[in-house]
C-alpha positions in Angstrom: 29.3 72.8 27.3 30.0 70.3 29.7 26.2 68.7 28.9 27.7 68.7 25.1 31.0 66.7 26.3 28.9 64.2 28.5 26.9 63.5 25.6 30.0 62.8 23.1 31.6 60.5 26.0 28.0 58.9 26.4 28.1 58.3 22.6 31.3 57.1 22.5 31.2 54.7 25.2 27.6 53.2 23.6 29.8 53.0 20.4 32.5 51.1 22.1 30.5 48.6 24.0 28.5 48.1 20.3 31.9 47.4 18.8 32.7 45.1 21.4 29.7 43.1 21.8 29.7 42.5 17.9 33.2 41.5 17.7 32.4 39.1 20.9 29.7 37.4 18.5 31.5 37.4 15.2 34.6 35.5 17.1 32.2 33.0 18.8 30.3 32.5 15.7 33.6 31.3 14.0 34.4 29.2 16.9 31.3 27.8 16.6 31.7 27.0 13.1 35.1 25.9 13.4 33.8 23.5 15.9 31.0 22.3 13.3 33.2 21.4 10.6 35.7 19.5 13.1 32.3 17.2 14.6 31.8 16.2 10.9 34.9 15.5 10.1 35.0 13.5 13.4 31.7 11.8 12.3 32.6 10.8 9.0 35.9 9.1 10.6 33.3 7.3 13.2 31.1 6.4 10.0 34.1 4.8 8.2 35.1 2.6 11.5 31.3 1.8 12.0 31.1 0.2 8.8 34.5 -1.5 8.8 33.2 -2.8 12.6 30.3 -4.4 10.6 32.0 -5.5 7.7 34.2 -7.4 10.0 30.7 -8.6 12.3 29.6 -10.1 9.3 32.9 -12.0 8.1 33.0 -13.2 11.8 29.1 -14.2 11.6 29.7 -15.9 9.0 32.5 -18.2 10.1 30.1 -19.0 12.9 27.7 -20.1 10.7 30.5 -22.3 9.1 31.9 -23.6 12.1 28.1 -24.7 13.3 27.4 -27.1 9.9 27.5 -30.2 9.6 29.9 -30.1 6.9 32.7 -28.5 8.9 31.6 -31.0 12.6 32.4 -33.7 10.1 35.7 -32.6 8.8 36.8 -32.0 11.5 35.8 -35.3 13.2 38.0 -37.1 10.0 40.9 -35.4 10.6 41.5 -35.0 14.1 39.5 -37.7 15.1 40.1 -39.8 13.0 36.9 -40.9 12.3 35.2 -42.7 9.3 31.8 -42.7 7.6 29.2 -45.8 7.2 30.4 -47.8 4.5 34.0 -46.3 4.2 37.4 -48.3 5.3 39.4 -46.6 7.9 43.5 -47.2 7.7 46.2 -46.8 10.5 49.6 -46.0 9.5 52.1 -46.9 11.9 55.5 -45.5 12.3 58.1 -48.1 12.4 60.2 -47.9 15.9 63.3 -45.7 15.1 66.7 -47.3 15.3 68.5 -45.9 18.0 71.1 -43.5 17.7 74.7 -44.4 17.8 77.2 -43.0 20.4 78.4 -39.8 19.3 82.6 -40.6 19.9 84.4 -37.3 21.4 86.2 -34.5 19.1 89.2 -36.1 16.7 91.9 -35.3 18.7 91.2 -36.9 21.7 91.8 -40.1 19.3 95.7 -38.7 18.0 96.8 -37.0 21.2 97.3 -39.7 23.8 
């Protein structure tokens, strides 16, 4: 009798452990998973700044390019320096001197009240 109750208690205590350890792996297993779909959602949103990173190189790279020609070295030495080709007539304009300003009198009253 008492080898019969042992053996039930043995039973049921394998049993528990069983249910235990399977419940253990089904909740990490959906942590797991859960973790998965969150790293690809996390590397699509990497994916989308990587390209807008190079999309944003190349706009830069290309204003380098720009900025090395000749063509843009040249406009810029005509308009802030001033600066004139073989064969072309430069012209200075020059501000006439401004007239100066006359004396502001004070407010109106001062002139009425005495």
């Amino acid at each position: 009798m008492w080898r019969a109750l042992s053996e039930r208690w043995l039973v049921r205590g394998v049993l528990a452990l069983t249910l235990v350890a399977v419940a253990y792996f089904l909740v990490k297993g959906i942590f797991s998973i859960m973790e998965a779909v969150e790293a690809g959602s996390q590397e699509e949103a990497l994916r989308e700044q990587l390209e807008a990173v190079k999309a944003r190189y190349q706009a830069l790279e290309a204003v380098r390019n720009y900025m090395e020609s000749d063509e843009f070295i040249e406009a810029m030495a005509r308009q802030y320096l001033g600066l004139v080709g073989p064969g072309e007539v430069g012209i200075v304009v020059v501000a006439p001197t401004p007239a100066p300003t006359p004396e502001i009198p004070g407010p109106w009253w001062e002139a009425v009240v005495p």
